[in-house]
C-alpha positions in Angstrom: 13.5 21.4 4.9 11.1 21.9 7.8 8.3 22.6 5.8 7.9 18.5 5.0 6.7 18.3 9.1 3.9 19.8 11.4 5.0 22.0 13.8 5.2 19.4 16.6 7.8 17.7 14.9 9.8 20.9 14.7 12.7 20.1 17.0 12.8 17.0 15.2 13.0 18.6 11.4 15.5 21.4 12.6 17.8 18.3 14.2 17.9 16.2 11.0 18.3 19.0 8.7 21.5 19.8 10.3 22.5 16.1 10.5 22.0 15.7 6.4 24.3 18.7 5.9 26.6 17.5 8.2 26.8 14.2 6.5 27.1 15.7 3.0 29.8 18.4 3.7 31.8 14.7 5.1 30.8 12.5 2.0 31.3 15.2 -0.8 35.1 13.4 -1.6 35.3 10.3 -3.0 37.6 7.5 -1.6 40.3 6.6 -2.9 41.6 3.5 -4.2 39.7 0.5 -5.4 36.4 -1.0 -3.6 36.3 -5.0 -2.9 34.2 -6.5 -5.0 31.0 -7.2 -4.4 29.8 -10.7 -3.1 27.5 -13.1 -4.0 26.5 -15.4 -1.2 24.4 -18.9 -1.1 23.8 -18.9 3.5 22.1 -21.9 4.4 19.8 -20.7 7.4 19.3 -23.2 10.6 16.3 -24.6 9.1 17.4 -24.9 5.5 16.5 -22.7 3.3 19.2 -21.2 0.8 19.6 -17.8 1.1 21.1 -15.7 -1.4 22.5 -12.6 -0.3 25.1 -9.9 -2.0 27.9 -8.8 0.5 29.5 -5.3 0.0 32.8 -5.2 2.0 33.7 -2.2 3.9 36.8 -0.8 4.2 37.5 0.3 7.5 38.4 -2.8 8.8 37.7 -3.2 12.7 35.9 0.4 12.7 33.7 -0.7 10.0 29.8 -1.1 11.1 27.2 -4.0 9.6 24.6 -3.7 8.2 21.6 -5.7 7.4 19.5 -4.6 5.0 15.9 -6.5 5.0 13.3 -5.6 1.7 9.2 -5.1 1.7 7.7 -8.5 2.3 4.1 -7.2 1.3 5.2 -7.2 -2.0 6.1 -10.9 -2.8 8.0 -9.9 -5.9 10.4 -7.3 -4.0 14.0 -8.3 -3.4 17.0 -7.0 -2.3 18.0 -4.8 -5.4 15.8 -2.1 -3.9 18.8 -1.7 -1.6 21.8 -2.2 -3.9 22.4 1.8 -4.4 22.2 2.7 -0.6 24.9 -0.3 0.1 27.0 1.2 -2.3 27.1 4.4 -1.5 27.7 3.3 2.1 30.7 1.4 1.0 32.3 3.9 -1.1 31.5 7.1 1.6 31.0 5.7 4.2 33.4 2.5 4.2 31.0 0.4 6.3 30.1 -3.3 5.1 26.2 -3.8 4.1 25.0 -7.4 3.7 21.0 -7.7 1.8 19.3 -11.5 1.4 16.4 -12.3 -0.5 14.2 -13.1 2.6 13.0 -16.6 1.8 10.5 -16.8 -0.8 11.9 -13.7 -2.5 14.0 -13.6 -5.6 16.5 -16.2 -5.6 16.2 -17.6 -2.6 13.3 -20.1 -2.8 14.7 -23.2 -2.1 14.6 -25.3 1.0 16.0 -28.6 2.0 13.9 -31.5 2.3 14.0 -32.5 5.6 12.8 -35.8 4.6 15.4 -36.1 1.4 18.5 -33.9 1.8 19.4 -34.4 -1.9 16.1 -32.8 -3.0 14.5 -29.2 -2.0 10.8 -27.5 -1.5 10.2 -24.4 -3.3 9.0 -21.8 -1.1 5.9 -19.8 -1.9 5.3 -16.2 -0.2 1.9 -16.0 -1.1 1.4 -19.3 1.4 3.3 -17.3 4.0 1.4 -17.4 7.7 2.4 -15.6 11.1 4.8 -18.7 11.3 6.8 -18.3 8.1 6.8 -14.8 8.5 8.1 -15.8 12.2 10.7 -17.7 10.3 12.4 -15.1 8.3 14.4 -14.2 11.9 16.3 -17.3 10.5 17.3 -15.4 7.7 18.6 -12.7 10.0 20.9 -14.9 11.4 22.3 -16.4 8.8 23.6 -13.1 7.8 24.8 -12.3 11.2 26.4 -15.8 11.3 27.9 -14.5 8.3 29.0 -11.0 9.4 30.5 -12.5 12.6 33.0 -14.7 10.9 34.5 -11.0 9.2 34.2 -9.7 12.2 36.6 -11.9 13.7 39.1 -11.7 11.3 38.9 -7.9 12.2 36.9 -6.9 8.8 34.1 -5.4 10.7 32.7 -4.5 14.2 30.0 -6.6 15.1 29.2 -4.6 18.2 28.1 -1.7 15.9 25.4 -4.0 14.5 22.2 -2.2 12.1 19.3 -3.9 10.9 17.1 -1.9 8.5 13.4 -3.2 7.8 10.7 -2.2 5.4 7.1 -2.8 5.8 6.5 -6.5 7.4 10.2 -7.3 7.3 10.3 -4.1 10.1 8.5 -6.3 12.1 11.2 -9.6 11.5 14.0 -6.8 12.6 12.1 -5.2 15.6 11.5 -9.2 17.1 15.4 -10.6 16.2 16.4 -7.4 17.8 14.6 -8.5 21.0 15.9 -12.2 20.3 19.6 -11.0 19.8 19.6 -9.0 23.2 18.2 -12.4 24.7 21.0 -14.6 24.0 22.8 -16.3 26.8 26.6 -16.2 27.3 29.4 -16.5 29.9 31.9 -14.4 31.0 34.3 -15.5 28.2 31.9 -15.9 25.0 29.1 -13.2 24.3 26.3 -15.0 22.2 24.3 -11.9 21.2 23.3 -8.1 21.9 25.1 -7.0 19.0 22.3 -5.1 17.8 22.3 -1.0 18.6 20.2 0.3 15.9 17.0 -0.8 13.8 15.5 1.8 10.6 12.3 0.4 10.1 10.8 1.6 6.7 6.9 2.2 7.0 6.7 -0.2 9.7 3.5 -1.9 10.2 2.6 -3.7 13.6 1.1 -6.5 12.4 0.7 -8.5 9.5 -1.6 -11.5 8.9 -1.4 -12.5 11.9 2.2 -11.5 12.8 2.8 -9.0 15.1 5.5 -7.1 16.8 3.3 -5.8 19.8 5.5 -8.3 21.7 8.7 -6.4 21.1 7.7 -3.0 21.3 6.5 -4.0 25.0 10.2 -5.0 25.6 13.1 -2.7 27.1 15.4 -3.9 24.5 13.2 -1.5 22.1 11.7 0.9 24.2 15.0 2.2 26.0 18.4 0.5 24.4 18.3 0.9 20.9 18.4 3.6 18.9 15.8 3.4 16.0 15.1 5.7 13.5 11.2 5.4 11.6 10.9 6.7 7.8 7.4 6.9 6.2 6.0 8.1 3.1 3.3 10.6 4.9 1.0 11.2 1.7 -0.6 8.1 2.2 -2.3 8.9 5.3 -3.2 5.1 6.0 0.7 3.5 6.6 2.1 7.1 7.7 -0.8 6.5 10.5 0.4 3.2 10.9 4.3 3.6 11.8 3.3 7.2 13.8 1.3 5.3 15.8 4.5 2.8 16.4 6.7 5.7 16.8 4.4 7.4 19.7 4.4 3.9 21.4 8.6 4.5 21.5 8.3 8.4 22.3 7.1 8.0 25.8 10.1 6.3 26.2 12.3 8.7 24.9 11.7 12.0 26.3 15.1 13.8 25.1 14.9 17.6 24.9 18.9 18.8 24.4 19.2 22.6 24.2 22.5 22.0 22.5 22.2 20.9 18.6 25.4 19.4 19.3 24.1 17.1 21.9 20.7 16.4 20.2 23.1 14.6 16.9 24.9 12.8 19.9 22.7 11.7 22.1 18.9 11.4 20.6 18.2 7.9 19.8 14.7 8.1 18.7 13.6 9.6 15.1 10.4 9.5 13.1 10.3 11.2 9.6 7.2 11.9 7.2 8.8 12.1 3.5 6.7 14.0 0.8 5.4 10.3 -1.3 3.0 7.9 -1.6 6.0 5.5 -1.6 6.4 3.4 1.0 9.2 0.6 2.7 12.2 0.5 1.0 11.3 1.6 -2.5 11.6 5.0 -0.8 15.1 5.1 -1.8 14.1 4.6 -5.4 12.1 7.8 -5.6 13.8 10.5 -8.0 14.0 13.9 -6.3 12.7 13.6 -2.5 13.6 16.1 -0.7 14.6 15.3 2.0 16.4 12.2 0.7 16.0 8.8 2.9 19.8 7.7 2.0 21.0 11.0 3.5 18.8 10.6 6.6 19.6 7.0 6.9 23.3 7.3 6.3 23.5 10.4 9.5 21.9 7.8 11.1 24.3 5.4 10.9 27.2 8.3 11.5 25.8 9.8 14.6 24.1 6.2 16.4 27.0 3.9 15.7 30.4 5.2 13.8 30.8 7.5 16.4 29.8 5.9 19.5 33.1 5.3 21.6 31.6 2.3 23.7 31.3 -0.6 20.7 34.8 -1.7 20.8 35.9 -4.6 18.8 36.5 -8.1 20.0 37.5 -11.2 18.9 34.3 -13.2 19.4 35.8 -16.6 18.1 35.6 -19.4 21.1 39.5 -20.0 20.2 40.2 -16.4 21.1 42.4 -15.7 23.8 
């Protein structure tokens, strides 16, 4: 497996190949019993648009983690399907609860209200998209969050174990809600936000037409709290470059050397990985074969950063909770 990384990502390789094989000798038996059904959601975001989203359930109940799944907004025609096998296999293994929109403008969710005429909508065109609609897909975010935090208080799901995965441009939407999320003001009773642990950007890019995430990579929400995890197609020299280069802005922050492989799953919170394709963002996980395979990566990931972190204990986040 080591052979997919130059030597000075060599710590790194040996780490991750132990995580996959850990997470594949834990997943080899199927759950039993019956799944929930999958959902089909219409979430009206603050500013109106209609979001359609498919929920998958989990079925751990209060230890289950979210998970928002976010797909390539460079390619206007890309929606959430790209995601749908992942989310189900991280239901049925894994028994966490995955939630993926189609970002506004995207699939099925190109409607917006009129704010001028509530009874009509504006279809919403991607190609149009600017550094503010791009901006505005955070509303999307929290919408599904909105969303996740209504199961979570009915003790479906733990918010506090909260994931957002992004791929290409919507890496960039994740990486500046995550600094948003961590923002949010509250009071000793009600806690509005910093729900977020962990990002997985997908051949993250740092800017966009315009929009940028230079902003939150400057922030300590991103350089020190979270953990994050970076996957990148590395045959196509010009985006690998492009999410190394976001990845060694992170690494000064994260000088973790463990001697112990058992504390390097526990405790390392920053990963980059090069996979052997021209593929990029989230059509990664569509590629027949890779070696090693993004959906094992991702779902150690998930294991090691949030299932089995003891400090994200469930609350009741409802303002009638006692």
């Amino acid at each position: 497996m080591t052979k997919y990384y130059s030597p000075i990502h060599l710590s790194i390789a040996l780490f991750l190949g132990i995580l996959c094989t850990l997470v594949n000798a834990q997943d080899q038996k199927k759950p039993e019993g019956t799944l929930p059904p999958i959902e089909n959601l219409t979430l009206e975001t603050k500013d109106g648009v209609l979001l359609s989203a498919k929920y998958f359930p989990g079925t751990k109940g209060k230890d289950a983690a979210p998970i928002i799944m976010l797909h390539s907004m460079i390619n206007t025609a890309s929606t959430g399907a790209t995601y749908y096998k992942l989310a189900g296999d991280i239901q049925k293994f894994m028994g966490h609860a995955v939630i993926i929109p189609d970002l506004r403008g995207h699939g099925k969710s190109t409607k917006r209200r009129n704010p001028r005429d509530p009874n009509s909508n504006i279809t919403i065109d991607p190609d149009k998209f600017t550094k503010v609609q791009f901006a505005a897909v955070g509303a999307d975010i929290e919408a599904c969050k909105k969303f996740l935090m209504e199961k979570n208080n009915k003790g479906e799901l733990n918010i506090e174990k909260l994931c957002v995965i992004g791929s290409d441009v919507s890496a960039i939407v994740a990486l500046n809600w995550a600094v948003y999320d961590w923002s949010q003001p509250g009071n000793v009773l009600i806690k509005n936000g910093q729900d977020v642990k962990a990002l997985i950007l997908l051949t993250p890019v740092a800017s966009y037409k315009g929009f940028t995430a230079q902003q939150a990579l400057n922030h300590v929400v991103i350089q020190r709290t979270l953990s994050i995890m970076i996957l990148a197609g590395k045959i196509d020299t010009k985006y690998y470059s492009g999410s190394k280069r976001i990845y060694n802005q992170l690494a000064r922050f994260h000088p973790e050397k463990f001697e112990d492989e058992k504390d390097k799953l526990e405790n390392q919170t920053l990963f980059e990985y090069g996979l052997n394709t021209k593929t990029q963002g989230s059509g990664m996980l569509l590629v027949s074969n890779l070696k090693p395979n993004p959906r094992d990566l991702i779902a150690g990931f998930i294991r090691y950063r949030l299932e089995k972190q003891e400090g994200y204990i469930w609350k009741n986040r409802s303002i009638t909770a006692e």
